[in-house]
N, C-alpha and C positions, 0 to 999 in steps of 0.2 A: 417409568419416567414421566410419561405423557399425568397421567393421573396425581402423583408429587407435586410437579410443574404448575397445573393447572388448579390444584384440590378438589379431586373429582373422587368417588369411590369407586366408580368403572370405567374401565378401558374405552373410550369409542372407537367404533367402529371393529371391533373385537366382542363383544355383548355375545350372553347364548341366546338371549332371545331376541331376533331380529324381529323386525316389524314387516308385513308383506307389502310390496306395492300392487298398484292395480289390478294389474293380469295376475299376480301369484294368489292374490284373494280371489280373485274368480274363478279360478280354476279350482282353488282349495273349496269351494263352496260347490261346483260340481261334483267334485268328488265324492265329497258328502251326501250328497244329492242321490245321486247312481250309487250308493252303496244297501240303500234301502231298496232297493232292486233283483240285485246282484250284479252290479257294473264288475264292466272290463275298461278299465281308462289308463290309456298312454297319451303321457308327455315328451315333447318334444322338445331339444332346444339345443343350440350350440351352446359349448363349457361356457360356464359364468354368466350365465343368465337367470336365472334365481332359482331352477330343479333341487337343489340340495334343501335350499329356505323353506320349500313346500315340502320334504321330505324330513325335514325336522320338526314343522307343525303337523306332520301327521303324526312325528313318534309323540308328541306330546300329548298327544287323543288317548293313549296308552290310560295317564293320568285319573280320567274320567270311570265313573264306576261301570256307567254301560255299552264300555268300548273296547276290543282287544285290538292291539295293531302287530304285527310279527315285519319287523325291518331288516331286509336281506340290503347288505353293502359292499360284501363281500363278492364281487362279478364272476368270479370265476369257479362258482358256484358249481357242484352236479349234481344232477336231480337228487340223489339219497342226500345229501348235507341239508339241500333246503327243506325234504321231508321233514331229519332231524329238529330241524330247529323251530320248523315251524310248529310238528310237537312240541317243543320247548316252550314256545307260544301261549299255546294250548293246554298246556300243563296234562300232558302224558307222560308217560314212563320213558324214561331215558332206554329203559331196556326192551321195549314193545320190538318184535322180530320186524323185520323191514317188509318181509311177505303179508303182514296185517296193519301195518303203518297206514296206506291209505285207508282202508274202512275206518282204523282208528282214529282218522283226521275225521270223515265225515261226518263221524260220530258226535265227535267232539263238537264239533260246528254246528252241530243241532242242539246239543246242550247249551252251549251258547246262546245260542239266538234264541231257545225257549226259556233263556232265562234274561231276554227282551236287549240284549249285548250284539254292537254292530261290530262285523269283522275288516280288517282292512291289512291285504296284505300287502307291503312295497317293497317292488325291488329297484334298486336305483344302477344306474349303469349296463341298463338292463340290452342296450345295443350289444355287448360282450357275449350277451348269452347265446346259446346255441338254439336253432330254431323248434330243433327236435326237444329239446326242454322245456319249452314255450306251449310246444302241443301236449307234451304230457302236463303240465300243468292245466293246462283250457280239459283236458279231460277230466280232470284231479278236483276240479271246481266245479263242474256241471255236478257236482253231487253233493256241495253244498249247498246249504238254505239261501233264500232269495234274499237275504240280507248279510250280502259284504260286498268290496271292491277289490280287484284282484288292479295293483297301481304299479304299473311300467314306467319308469321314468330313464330315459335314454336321449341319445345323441341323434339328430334326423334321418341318418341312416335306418335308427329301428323301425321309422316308417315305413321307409324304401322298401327296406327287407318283407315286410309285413302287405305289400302292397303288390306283388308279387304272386302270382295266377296261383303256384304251388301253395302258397299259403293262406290261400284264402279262406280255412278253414277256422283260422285264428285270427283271421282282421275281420269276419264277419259278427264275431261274436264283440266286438270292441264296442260296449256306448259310448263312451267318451273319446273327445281326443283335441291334444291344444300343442300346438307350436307355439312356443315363449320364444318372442322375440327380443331383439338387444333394444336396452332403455333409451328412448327419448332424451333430448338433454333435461328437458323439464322433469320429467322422471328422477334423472338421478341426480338433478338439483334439488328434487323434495327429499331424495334419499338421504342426503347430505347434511342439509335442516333437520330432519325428525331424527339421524344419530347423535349430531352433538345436542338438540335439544334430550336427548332420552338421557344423558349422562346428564346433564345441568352446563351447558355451554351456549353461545350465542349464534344466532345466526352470523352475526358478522365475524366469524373467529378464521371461516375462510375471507379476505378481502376478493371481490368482484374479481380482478386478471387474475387472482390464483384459482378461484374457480372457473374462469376460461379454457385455462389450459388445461385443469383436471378431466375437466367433461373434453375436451377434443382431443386428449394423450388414450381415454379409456376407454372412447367410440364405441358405449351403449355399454359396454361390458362392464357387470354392478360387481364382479369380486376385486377386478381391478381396479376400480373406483374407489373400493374399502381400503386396499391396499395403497392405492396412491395418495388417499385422504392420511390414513396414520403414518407413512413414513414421512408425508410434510409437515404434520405437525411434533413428530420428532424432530424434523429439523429445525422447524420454530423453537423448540423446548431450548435443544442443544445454543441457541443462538440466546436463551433466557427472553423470548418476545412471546406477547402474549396474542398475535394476530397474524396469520400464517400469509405470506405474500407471494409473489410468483417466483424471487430468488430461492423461496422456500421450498415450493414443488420442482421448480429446477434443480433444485441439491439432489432431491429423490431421482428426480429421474435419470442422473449422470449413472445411476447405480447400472451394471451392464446387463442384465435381468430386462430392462424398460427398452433398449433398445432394438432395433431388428435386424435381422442375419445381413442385410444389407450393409446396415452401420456398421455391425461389430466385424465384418469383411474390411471396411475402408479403414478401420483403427488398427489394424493389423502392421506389425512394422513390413517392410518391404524386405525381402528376401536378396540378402546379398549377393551379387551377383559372382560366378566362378571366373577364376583368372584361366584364361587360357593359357597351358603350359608351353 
């Protein structure tokens, strides 16, 4: 509708390729960095702070002729499925016995590398995983070549966990490591700008009070922002106006999704009271 409306040929704020803000390019450029190494890099971040957006410009490394990237998203993962797949990766035998899988990984991974290909493996949501997995993997990797990044990408807990006397066998090995924090407003005001410019729309196409309230409804949090950006300008759309205003993000946010357990308590009708017989 939004695209009809507007005559756009893509969706904003819906796009597959997002563009990264600050912190998410820098940390994308460490990673890189420690992979010619053999990095161990985890990320940190509460949900919707851009982990996913770094974790789709890694699978896009894929693309490149002298890059393999293997993307675990699936959390609840056990160690033999991630073996499997990461042979899959690898382009090994779907049928290789599980008892020779690891040799056969490291094998592979030296093929690789001596045919000048950077490896990068990610697993996202990777706080889910079981600790014990985490070390069989830190084992499973000391036996590849110095060139890949083994990429944790999780919730701040997998620090916690990771920081942790017992496990310091697997935060010692770690080069890298970044806490993504929630957006500036300035942040997700250039966020804002650079999607509707990437479709062909104006900066003015939010008016000033309706990006007041966007940026103080979605306090840093950049998927919410995306989210609260397209369902106002569907409400713009529905309204046939071509400049989204603050009655416009007000419409979105009446949606009961935007409010919080506090509110959606006081909307509640009142509980009839019993007649005493």
């Amino acid at each position: 509708m939004i695209k009809s409306s507007f005559g756009l040929t893509q969706e904003p704020f819906h796009r597959r390729e997002t563009a990264l803000l600050a912190q998410q390019l820098e940390a994308l450029d460490m990673v890189k960095i420690h992979a010619q190494h053999g990095g161990f890099s985890v990320l940190v971040g509460n949900p919707c702070v851009g982990k996913s957006v770094i974790r789709a410009h890694l699978e896009q490394l894929s693309k490149e002729r002298d890059t393999v990237v293997a993307s675990f998203t699936q959390t609840m993962h056990t160690y033999q499925p991630i073996l499997r797949q990461l042979a899959e990766s690898l382009q090994l035998s779907p049928t290789t016995p599980l008892k020779d899988l690891e040799r056969e990984l490291a094998q592979a991974a030296w093929r690789h590398v001596q045919a000048q290909k950077t490896l990068y493996i990610v697993i996202d949501e990777a706080h889910l995983l079981d600790v014990a997995i985490l070390r069989k993997l830190r084992l499973l990797f000391e036996r590849f070549p110095h060139k890949h990044n083994l990429v944790l990408l999780g919730q701040p807990e997998l620090m916690h966990r990771l920081s942790l006397t017992c496990n310091e066998d697997i935060k010692s090995r770690i080069s890298y490591s970044r806490h993504l924090l929630p957006l500036a407003d300035q942040e997700l005001g250039d966020f804002i700008i650079a999607e509707l410019a990437a479709v062909g729309l104006g900066a003015n196409t939010f008016d000033e009070a309706a990006l007041q309230v966007i940026l103080r409804s979605v306090q840093g949090n950049l998927r919410l922002c995306a989210n609260l950006c397209y369902a106002s300008l569907l409400a713009c759309c529905l309204e046939r106006q071509r400049i989204c205003t603050v009655s416009h993000v007000n419409s979105a946010l009446q949606q009961p999704h935007w409010r919080s357990h506090e509110a959606l308590l006081k909307q509640q009708p009142a509980r009839p009271q019993r007649v005493a017989s």
